[in-house]
C-alpha positions as CSV (number, residue, x, y, z in Angstrom):
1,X,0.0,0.0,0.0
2,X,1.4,3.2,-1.0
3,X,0.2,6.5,1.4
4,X,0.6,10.3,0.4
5,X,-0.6,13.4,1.5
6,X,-1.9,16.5,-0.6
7,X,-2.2,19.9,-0.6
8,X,-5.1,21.1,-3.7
9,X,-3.6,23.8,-5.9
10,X,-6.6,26.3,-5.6
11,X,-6.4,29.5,-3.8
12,X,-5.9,29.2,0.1
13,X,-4.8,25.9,0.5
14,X,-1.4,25.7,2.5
15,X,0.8,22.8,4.2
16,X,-1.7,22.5,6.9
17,X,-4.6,21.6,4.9
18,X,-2.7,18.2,3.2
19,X,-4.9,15.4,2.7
20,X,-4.4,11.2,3.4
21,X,-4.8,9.6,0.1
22,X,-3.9,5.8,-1.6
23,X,-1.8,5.3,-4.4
24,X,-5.0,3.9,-6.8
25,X,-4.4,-0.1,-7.6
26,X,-1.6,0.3,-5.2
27,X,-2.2,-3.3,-3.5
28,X,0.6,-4.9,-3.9
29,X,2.8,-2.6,-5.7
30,X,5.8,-1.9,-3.8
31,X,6.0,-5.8,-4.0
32,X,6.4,-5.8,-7.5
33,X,7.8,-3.0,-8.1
34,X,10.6,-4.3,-5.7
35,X,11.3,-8.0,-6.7
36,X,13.7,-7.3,-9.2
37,X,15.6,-4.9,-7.1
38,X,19.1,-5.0,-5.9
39,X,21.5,-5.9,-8.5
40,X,20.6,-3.1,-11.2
41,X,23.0,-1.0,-12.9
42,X,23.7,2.6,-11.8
43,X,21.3,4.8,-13.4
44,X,18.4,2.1,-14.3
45,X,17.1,1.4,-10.8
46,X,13.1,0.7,-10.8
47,X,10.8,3.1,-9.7
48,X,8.0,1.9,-7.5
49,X,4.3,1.7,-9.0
50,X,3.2,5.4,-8.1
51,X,6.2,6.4,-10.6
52,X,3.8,5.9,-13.5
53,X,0.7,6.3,-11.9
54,X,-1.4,9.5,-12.4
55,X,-4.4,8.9,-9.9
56,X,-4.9,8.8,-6.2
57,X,-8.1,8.3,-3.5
58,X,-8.5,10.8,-1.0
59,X,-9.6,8.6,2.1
60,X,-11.3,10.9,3.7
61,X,-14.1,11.5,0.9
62,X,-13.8,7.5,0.2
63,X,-14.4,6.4,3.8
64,X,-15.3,9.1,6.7
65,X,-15.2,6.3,8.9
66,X,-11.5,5.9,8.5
67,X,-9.1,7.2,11.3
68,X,-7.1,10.4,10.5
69,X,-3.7,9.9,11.9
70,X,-0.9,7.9,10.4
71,X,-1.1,5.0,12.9
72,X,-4.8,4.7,12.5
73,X,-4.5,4.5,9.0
74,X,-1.5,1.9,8.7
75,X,-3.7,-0.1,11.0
76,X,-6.6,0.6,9.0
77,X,-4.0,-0.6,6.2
78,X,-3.0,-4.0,7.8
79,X,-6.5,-5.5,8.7
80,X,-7.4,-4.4,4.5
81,X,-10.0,-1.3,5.2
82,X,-7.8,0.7,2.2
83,X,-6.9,-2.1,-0.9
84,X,-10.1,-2.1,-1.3
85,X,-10.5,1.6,-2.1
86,X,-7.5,1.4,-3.6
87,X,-8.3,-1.5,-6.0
88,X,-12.1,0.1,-6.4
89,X,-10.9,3.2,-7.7
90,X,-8.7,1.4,-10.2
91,X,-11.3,-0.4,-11.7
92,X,-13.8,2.8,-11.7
93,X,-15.9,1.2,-8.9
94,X,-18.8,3.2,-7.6
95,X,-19.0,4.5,-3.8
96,X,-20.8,3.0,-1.1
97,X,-22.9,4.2,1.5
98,X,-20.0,4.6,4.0
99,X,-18.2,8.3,1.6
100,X,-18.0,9.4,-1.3
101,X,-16.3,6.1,-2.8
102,X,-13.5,5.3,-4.4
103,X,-14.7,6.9,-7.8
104,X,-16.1,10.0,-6.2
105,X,-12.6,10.2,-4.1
106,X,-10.3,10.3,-7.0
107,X,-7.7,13.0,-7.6
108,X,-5.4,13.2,-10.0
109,X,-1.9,13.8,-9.4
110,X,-1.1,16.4,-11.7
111,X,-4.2,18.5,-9.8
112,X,-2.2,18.9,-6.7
113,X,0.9,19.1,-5.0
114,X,2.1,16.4,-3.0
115,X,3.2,17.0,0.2
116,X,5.5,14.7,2.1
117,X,4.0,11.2,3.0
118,X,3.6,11.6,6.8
119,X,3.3,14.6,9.0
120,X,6.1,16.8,10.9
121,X,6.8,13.9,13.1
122,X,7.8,14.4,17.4
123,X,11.8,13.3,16.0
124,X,13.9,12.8,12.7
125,X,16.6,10.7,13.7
126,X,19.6,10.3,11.5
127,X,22.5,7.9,11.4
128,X,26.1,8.8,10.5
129,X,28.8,6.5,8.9
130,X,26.1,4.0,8.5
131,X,27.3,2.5,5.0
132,X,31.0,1.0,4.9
133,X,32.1,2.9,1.7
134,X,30.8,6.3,2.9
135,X,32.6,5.7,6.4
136,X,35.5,5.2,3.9
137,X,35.9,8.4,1.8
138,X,35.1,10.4,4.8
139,X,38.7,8.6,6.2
140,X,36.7,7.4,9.8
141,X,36.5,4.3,11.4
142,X,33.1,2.0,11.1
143,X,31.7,2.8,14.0
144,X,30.5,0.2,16.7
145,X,27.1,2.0,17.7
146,X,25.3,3.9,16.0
147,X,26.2,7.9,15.6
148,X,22.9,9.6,15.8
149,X,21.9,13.2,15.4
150,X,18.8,14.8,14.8
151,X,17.0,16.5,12.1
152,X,13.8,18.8,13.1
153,X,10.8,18.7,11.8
154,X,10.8,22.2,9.7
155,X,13.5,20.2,7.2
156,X,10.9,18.0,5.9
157,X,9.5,18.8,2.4
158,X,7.4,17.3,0.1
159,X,8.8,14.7,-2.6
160,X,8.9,17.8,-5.3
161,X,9.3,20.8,-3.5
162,X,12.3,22.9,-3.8
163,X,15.4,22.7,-2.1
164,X,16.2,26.2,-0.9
165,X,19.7,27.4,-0.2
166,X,21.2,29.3,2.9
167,X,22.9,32.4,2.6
168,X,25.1,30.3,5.3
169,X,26.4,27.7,3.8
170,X,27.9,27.4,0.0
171,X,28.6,23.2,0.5
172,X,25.2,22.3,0.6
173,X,25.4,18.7,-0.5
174,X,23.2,15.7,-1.1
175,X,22.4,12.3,1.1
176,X,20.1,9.4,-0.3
177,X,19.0,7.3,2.2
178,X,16.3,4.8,3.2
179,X,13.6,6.8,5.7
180,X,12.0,4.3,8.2
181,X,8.8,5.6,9.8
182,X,7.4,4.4,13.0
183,X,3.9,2.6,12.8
184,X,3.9,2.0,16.6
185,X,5.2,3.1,19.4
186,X,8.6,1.3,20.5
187,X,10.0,1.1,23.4
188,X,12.6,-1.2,25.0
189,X,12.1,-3.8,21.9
190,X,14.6,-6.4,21.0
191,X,16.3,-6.7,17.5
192,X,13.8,-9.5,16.5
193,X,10.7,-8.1,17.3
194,X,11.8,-4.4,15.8
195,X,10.6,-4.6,12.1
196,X,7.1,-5.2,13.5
197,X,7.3,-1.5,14.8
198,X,7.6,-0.1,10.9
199,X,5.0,1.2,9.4
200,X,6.8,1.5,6.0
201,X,9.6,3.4,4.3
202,X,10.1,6.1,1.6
203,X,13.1,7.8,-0.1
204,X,14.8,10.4,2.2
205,X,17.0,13.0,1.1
206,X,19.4,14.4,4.4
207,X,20.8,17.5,2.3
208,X,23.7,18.5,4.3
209,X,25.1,22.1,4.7
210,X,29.1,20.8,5.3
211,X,30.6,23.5,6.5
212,X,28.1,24.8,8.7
213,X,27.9,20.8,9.8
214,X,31.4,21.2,10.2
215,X,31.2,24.4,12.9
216,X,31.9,22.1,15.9
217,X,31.8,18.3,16.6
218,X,28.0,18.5,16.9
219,X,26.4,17.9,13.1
220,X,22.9,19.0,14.2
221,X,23.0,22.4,13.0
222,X,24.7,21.7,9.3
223,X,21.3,19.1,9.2
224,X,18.6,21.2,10.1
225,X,18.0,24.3,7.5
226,X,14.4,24.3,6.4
227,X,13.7,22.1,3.2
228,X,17.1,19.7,4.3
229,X,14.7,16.6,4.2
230,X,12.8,15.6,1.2
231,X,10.7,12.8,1.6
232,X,8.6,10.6,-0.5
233,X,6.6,10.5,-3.5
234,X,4.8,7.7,-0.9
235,X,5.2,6.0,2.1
236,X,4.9,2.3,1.1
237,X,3.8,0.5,4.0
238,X,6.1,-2.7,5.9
239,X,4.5,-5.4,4.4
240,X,5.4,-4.2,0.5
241,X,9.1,-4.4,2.0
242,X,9.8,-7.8,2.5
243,X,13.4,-7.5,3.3
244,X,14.6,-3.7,4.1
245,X,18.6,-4.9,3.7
246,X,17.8,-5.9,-0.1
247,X,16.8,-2.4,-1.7
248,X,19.0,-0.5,-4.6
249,X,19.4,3.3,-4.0
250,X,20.7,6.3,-5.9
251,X,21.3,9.4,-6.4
252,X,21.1,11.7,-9.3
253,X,22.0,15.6,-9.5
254,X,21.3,17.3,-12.7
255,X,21.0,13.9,-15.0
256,X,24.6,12.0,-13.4
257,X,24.5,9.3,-11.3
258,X,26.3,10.2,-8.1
259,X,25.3,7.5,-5.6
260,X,24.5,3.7,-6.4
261,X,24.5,1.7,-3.5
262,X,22.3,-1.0,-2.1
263,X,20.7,-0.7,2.0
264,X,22.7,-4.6,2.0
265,X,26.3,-2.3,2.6
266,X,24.5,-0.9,5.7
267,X,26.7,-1.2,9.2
268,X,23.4,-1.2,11.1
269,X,20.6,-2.7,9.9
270,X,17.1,-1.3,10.4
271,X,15.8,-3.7,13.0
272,X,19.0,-2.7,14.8
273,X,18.8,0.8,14.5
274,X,15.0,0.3,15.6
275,X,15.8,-1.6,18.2
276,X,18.7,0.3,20.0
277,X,17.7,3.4,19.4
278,X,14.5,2.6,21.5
279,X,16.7,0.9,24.3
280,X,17.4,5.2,24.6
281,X,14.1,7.4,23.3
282,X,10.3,6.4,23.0
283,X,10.0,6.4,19.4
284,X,6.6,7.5,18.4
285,X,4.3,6.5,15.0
286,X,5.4,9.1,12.4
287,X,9.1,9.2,14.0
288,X,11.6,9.4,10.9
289,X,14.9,7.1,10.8
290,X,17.0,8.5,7.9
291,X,19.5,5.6,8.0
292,X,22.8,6.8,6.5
293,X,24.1,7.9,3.1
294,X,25.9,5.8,0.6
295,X,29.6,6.4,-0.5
296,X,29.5,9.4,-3.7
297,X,28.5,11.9,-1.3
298,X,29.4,16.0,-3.3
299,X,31.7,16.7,-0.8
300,X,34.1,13.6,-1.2
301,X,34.3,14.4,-5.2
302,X,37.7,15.4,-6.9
303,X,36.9,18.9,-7.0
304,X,33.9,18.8,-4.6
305,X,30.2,18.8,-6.3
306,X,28.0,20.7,-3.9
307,X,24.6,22.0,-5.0
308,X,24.5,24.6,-6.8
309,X,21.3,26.9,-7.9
310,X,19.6,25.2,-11.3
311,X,20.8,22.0,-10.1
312,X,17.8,18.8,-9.7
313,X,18.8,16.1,-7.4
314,X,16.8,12.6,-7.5
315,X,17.2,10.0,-5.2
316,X,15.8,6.8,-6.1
317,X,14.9,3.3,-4.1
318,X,13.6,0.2,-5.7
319,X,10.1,-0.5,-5.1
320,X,9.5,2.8,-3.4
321,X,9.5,5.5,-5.5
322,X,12.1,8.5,-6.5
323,X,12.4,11.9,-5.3
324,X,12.9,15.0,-7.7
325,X,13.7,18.3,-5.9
326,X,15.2,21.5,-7.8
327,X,17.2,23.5,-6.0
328,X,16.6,27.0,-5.9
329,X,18.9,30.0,-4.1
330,X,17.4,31.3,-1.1
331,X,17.4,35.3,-0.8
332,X,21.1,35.9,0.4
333,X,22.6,32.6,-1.1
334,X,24.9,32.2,-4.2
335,X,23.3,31.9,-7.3
């Protein structure tokens, strides 16, 4: 099942009025979109089913009945309430009694903006050094727990949305990585029992400001400029994921493949980081892990590539969908 939020394009809408909505005929998709994943060359990775997909159902209109926050819904998900909407407004079914229906509730994607999949969650956790060839070009050592900082909630953008430019920093660079949202709150929970606390994953981009990251020892600030994490097109939910370590990722600025990894060269798996990192916080439904960056990163390149004002960065994840974000100068920055 593939999840997005929406924001109509007619006057007076804004961020806070987004929408809950279902990929249409999205049952299943991530699956298929994902079985072929992890060994494709750089530059032809899959994108997930919503890549070509032009049509969404706005759940709300379908169903009244259904809950309105993201755990509700993923439950809502998992006992079935949304494949069918989702496969009725693929076929042109009519609506029920219940809403408007699946054919009353569908909205076309090139009607509205999408928004970022989940909203401004309590935490946006991210992991350093998390991928063995990244850990590599930055000369450190693999580390032996996990190096966590924190992203804020004002970074996260939608999956097209601009990324805007400090006048502070002029090495703002790009980070693919696999976004793991909460479904369930997680506390205390052991390493086998920690996938069962997803609620699905999306493409995450931690764009990095390097030399304001690189101010003191603390990275938090470098992280956190609004628009630093775009997220989406979807939020494909767990059970479309059979095997988060098996998932080909890359990045893309301006048409040239920088990144081309796979989540296997991870030095912390997911259900780890889930796990440990609730041995410390209360992770919440909606909480964001952005798991680490792949090796190719602008700032390791011979001269350094960092984003410049023109520039469109994609990053890309099997089965899940691809991110397409220009980047724009913000008043003060380089152009």
């Amino acid at each position: 099942m593939q999840l997005c939020r929406y924001v109509a394009r007619g006057p007076g809408e804004g961020p806070g009025e987004a929408r809950w909505a279902v990929l249409a005929g999205a049952a299943g998709a991530g699956r298929a979109a994902g079985a072929a994943g992890a060994g494709r060359p750089a530059g032809q990775a899959r994108p997930a089913g919503a890549a070509g997909a032009g049509t969404v159902v706005d759940l709300a209109t379908a169903d009244p009945s259904l809950p309105a926050d993201l755990e509700g819904l993923l439950a809502a998900a998992q006992a079935g309430r949304l494949a069918g909407l989702a496969d009725g407004a693929s076929e042109g079914a009519s609506g029920g009694a219940a809403g408007g229906g699946p054919e009353a509730a569908r909205v076309q994607l090139d009607q509205v903006r999408l928004a970022a999949p989940v909203p401004p969650p309590s935490k946006i956790i991210g992991i350093g050094l998390n991928y063995r060839d990244h850990a590599a070009e930055t000369g450190q050592e693999l580390p032996t727990k996990p190096t966590v900082f924190a992203k804020f909630p004002n970074t996260l953008t939608g999956p097209y949305d601009p990324i805007v430019l400090p006048a502070l920093s002029n090495s703002v660079d790009y980070e693919c990585e696999l976004g793991v949202v909460i479904g369930r709150r997680a506390r205390d929970v052991g390493e086998d029992e920690a996938l069962a606390y997803v609620g699905g994953y999306l493409p995450l981009n931690d764009v990095s400001a390097r030399d304001v990251q690189g101010w003191t020892s603390q990275w938090t600030l470098g992280k956190s400029f609004d628009t630093f994490a775009p997220a989406g097109p979807f939020l494909v939910t767990a059970d479309e994921v059979p095997d988060p370590q098996d998932l080909a990722i890359e990045t893309r600025v301006s048409g040239v493949v920088m990144q081309h990894s796979n989540t296997a060269n991870m030095v912390f798996t997911v259900a780890a980081l889930v796990s440990q990192l609730s041995q410390v916080m209360t992770l919440e439904p909606g909480d964001i892990i952005a798991t680490g960056t792949p090796g190719g990163i602008g700032g390791a390149q011979k001269p350094p590539r960092f984003l410049k004002d023109g520039d469109v960065v994609e990053v890309e994840i099997d089965g899940l969908g691809c991110l397409r974000n220009p980047v724009v100068a913000g008043q003060g920055a380089a152009s």
